[in-house]
C-alpha positions as CSV (number, residue, x, y, z in Angstrom):
1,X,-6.2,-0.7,18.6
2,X,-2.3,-0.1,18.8
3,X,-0.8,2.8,17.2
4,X,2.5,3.8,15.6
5,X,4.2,6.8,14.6
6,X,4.6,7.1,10.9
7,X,8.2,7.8,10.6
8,X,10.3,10.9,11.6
9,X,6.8,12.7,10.6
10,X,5.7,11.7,14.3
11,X,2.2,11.3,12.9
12,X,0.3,8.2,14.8
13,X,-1.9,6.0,12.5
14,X,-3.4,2.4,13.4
15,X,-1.2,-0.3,13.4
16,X,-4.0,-1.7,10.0
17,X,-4.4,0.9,7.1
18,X,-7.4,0.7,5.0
19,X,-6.0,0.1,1.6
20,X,-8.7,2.1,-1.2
21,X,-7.9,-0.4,-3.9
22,X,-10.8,-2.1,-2.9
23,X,-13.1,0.6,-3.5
24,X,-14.7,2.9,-6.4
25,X,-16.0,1.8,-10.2
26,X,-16.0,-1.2,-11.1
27,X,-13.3,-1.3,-14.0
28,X,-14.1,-4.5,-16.8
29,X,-10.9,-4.0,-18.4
30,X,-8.8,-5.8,-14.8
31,X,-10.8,-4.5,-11.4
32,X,-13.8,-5.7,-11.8
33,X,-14.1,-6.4,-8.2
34,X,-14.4,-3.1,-6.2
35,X,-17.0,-2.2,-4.1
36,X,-19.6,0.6,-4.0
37,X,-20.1,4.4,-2.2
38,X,-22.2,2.5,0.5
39,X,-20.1,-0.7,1.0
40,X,-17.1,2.1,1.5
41,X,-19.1,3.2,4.0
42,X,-19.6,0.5,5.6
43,X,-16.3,-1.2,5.5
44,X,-15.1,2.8,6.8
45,X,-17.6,2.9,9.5
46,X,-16.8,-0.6,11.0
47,X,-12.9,0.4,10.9
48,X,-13.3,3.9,12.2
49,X,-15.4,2.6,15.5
50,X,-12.6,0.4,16.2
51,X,-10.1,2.5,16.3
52,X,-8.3,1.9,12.4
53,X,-7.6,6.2,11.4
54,X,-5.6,5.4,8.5
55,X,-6.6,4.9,5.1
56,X,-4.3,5.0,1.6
57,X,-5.2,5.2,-2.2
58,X,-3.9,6.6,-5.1
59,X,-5.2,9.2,-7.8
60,X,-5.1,5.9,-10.3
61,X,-7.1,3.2,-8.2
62,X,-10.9,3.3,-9.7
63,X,-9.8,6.1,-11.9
64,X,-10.4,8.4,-8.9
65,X,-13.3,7.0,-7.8
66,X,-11.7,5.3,-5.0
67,X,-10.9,8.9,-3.4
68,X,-14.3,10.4,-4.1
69,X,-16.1,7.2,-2.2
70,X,-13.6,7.6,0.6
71,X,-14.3,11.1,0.9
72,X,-17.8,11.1,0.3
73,X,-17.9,8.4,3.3
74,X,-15.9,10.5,5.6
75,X,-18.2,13.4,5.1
76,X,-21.5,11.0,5.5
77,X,-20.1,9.5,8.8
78,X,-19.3,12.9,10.0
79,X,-16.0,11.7,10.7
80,X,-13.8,14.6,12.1
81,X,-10.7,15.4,9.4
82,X,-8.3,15.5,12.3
83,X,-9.2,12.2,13.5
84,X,-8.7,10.4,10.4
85,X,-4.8,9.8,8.2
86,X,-5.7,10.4,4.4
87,X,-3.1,9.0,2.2
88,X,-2.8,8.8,-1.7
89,X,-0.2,8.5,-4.0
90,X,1.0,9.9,-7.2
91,X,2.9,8.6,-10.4
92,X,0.5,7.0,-13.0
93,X,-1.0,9.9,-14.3
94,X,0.3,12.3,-17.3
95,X,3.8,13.3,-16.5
96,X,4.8,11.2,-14.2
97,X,6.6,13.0,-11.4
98,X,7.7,16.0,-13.2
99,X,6.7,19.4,-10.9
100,X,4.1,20.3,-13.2
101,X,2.3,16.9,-12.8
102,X,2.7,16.5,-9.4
103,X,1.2,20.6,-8.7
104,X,-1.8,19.3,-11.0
105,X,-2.4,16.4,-9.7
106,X,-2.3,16.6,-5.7
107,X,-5.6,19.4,-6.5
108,X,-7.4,16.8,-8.0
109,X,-6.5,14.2,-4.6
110,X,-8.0,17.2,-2.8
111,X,-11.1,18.4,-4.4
112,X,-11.9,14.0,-4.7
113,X,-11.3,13.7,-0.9
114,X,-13.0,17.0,-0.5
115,X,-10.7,18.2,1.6
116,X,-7.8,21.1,2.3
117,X,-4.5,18.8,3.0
118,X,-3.3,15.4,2.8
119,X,-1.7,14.0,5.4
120,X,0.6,11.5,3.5
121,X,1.1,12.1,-0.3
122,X,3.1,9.4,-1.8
123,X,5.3,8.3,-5.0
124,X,3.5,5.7,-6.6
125,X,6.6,4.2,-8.6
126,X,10.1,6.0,-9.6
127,X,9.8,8.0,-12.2
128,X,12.8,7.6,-14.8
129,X,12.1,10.5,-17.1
130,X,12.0,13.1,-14.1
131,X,15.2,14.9,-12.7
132,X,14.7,13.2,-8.7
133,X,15.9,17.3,-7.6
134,X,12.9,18.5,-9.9
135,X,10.2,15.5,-7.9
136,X,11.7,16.0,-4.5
137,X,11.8,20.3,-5.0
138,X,8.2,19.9,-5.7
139,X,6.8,17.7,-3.2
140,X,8.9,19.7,-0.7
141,X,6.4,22.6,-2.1
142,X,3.5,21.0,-1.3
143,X,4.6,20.5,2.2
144,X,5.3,24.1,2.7
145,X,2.2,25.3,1.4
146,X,0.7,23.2,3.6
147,X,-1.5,20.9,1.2
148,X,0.4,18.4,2.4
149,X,2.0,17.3,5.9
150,X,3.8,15.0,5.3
151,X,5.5,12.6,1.9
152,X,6.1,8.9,1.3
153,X,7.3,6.3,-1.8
154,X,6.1,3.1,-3.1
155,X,7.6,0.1,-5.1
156,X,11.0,1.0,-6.6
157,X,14.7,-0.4,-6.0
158,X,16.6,0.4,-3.2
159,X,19.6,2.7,-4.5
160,X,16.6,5.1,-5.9
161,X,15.1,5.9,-2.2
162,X,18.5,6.3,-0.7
163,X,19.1,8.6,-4.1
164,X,15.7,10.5,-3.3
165,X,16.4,10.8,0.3
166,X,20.0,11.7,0.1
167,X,19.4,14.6,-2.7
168,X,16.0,16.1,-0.3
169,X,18.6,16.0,3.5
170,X,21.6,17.9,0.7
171,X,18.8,20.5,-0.3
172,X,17.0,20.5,3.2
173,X,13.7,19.5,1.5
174,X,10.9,16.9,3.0
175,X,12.1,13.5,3.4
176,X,10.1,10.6,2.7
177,X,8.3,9.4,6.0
178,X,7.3,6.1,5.4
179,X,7.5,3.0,2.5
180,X,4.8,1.0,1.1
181,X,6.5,-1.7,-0.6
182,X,6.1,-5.1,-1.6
183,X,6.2,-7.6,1.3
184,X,4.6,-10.2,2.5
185,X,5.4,-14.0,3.6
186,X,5.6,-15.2,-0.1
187,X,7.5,-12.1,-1.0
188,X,10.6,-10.9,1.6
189,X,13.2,-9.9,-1.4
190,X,12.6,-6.4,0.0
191,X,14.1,-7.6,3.4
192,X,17.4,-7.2,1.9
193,X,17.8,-3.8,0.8
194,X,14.8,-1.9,0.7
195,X,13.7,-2.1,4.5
196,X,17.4,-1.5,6.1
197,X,17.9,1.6,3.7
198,X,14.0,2.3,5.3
199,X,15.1,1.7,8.5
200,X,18.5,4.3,8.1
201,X,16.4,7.1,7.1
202,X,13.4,6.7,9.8
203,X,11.1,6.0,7.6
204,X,7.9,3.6,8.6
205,X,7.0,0.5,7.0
206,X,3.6,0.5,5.7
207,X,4.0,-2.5,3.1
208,X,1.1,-3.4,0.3
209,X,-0.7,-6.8,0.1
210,X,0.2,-8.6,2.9
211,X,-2.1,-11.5,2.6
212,X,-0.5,-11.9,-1.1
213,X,-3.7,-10.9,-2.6
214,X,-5.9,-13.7,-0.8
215,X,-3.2,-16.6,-1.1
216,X,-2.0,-16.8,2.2
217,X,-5.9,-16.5,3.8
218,X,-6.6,-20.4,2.0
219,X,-4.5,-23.6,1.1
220,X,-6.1,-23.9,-2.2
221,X,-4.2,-21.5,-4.8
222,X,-7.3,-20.9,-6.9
223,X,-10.6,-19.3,-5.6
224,X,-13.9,-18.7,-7.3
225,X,-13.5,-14.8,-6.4
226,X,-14.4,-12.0,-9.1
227,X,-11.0,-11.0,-8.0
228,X,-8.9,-14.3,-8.5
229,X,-10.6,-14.5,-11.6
230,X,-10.2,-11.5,-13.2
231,X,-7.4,-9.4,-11.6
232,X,-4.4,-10.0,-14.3
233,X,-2.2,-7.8,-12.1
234,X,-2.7,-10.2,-8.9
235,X,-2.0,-13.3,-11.6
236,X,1.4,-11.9,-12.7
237,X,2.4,-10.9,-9.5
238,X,2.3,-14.2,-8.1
239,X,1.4,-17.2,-10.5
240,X,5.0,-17.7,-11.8
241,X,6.6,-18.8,-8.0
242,X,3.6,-20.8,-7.2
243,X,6.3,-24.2,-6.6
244,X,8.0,-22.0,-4.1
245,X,4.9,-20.4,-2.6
246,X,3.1,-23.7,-2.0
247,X,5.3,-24.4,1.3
248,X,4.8,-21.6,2.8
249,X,0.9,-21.0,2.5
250,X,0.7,-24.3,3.8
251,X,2.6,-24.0,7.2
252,X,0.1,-20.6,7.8
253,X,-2.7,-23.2,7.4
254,X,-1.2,-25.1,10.4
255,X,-0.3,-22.7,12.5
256,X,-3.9,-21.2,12.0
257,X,-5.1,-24.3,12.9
258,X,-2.8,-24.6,15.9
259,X,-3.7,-21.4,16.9
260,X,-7.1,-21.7,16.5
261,X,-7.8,-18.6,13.8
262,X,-8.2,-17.8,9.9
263,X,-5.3,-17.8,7.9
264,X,-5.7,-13.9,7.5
265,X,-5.0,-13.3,11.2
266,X,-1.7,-15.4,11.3
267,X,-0.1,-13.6,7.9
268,X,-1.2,-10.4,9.3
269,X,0.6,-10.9,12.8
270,X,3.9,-11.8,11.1
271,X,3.9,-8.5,9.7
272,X,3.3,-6.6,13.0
273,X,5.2,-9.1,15.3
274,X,8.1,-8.2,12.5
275,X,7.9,-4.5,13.4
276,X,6.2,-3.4,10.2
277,X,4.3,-0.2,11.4
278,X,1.1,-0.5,9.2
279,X,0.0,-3.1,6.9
280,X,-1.9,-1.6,4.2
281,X,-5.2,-4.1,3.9
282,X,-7.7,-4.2,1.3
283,X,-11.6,-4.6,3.2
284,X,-14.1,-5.7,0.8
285,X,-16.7,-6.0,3.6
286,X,-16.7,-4.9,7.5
287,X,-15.8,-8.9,8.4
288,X,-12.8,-8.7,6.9
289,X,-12.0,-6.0,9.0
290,X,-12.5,-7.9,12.4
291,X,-9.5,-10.3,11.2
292,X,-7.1,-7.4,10.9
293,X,-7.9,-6.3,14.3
294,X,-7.6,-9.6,15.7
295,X,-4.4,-10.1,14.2
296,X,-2.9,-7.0,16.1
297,X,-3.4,-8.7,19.4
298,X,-1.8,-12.2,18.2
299,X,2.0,-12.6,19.5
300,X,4.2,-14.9,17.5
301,X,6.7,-16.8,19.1
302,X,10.3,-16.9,17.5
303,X,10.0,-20.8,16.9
304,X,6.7,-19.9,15.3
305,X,8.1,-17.0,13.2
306,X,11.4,-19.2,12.1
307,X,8.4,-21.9,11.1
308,X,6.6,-19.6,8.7
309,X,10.0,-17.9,6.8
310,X,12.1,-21.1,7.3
311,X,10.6,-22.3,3.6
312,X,11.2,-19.3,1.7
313,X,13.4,-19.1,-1.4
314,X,14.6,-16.2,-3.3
315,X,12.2,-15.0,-5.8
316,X,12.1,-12.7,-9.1
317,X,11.7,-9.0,-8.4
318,X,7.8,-8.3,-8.5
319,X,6.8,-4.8,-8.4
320,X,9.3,-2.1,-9.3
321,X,9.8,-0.4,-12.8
322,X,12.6,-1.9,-15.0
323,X,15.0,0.5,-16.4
324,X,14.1,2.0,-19.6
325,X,14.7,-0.7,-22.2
326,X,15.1,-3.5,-20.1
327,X,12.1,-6.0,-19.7
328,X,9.1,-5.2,-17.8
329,X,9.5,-6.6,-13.5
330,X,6.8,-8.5,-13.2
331,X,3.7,-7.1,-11.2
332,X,4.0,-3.9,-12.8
333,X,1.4,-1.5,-14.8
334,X,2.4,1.4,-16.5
335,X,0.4,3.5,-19.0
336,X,2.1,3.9,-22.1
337,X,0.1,6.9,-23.7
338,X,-1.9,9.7,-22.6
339,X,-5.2,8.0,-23.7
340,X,-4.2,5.4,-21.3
341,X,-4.2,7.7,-18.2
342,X,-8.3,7.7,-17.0
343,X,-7.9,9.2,-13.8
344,X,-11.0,11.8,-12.7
């Protein structure tokens, strides 16, 4: 396994992070499809023996679950806590980012995890009710109480981060370290602004669904998976630039094909011969975890990287939040009421 520092934090995870969305309780009402405390385990296991130390998820996924079956495996393996980089995030819980949320909140990451300190504690979204002085004041806290080493962002727009990270360097409070944003070969609208502003404030790349939730690891658009089936999120994320997604998921087939590997392995490598630090992956069993680490040892040409982006076409913004009282992006979840918050 090849390794990468995360950012200015200098911490060194895997060059594949285990994403946690693929574990916990099964949810009916749109994840239907994670898997169990001993399938986490396994999945963990096979990852941790080959040398993968990083693993993400977030206080929402499974309603916490997700972070109690990651914990609970890390404990059962007997995996040393400095070995391993725990990650969650924070945003889609009862206030938002405000300070009081955010104090509340990272206790109940730790006492899931069942641990002392987090190594990365992420913003899930932007947070539009929340003074960004009151969210970045408060996760500087957390840093130097040491609950936390080090602080990351998800999915917004651009001019937010720099915002963020301009108002924590003015105050000298923690910076964000890395980004996991959307990105992926169906989805490079990020490429424009998002990664240079990443790239201007050291910050990593650790981007979310990479294999565009299963569509670039088959030709055929539609699977018979629980997930394809049921996942509404996945659907909206992706469904509406299907015409222009067609091309492209059809020149990984032939590559693949050329090269001899899955589909997986080839969308995977474009990422890391891209420079992106850490793909986060979802692993529903240890198999799928052999592709990631296949894929770390594949090098793309530049004819064969110009062959895979050469098709792609601006798309619609998928992922961040809209502005209050503009229309929901697409791809994106927020709980509008208290009694739609479920998290452990």
């Amino acid at each position: 396994m090849e390794y990468a520092k995360l950012g200015h934090s200098g911490i060194e995870v895997s060059r594949i992070c285990i994403g946690g969305m693929s574990f916990g309780e099964p949810d009916v009402a749109n994840h239907e499809w994670t898997i169990g405390p001993a399938e986490t385990e396994a999945v963990i296991k096979h990852a941790f023996e080959n040398g993968i130390n990083y693993i993400d998820s977030a206080n929402c996924y499974a309603h916490g679950t997700s972070e109690q079956y990651i914990g609970r495996a890390l404990k059962r393996l007997g995996i040393p806590r400095d070995e391993v980089v725990l990650q969650s995030k924070v945003f889609f819980n009862e206030g938002g980012l405000s300070k009081e949320a955010i104090n509340r909140e990272i206790e109940g990451t730790l006492s899931r995890f069942d641990t002392d300190y987090l190594d990365v504690y992420m913003i899930h979204r932007f947070d539009y009710n929340t003074p960004i002085e009151e969210t970045m004041e408060a996760l500087d806290g957390l840093v130097r109480a040491g609950k936390v080493r080090a602080i990351g962002a998800s999915e917004m727009f651009a001019y937010q981060l720099h915002n963020m990270q301009d108002v924590a360097e003015r105050n000298g409070w923690e910076k964000f370290t890395n980004m996991q944003c959307h990105h992926n070969l169906l989805y490079r609208e990020d490429e424009r602004e998002m990664i240079p502003v990443c790239r201007q404030f050291d910050m990593a790349l650790t981007p979310y669904s990479p294999l565009a939730s299963g569509h670039l690891t088959r030709r055929a658009w539609d699977a018979d998976s629980l997930r394809s089936k049921t996942d509404l999120t996945m659907a909206d994320k992706y469904d509406r630039a299907r015409s222009l997604d067609t091309p492209i998921i059809e020149r990984v087939a032939k590559l693949a094909e050329r090269r001899g590997v899955p589909m997986a392995q080839i969308a995977i490598a474009w990422h890391l011969n891209k420079g992106v630090e850490s793909p986060t992956l979802g692993f529903s069993k240890p198999s799928r975890v052999d592709d990631a680490l296949a894929a770390v040892d594949i090098e793309l040409s530049r004819e064969e990287l110009d062959y895979l982006e050469e098709p792609y076409a601006a798309h619609e913004l998928v992922g961040p939040l809209a502005r209050p009282g503009e229309k929901p992006i697409a791809g994106t979840v927020r709980p509008k009421t208290k009694d739609d918050i479920r998290v452990g």
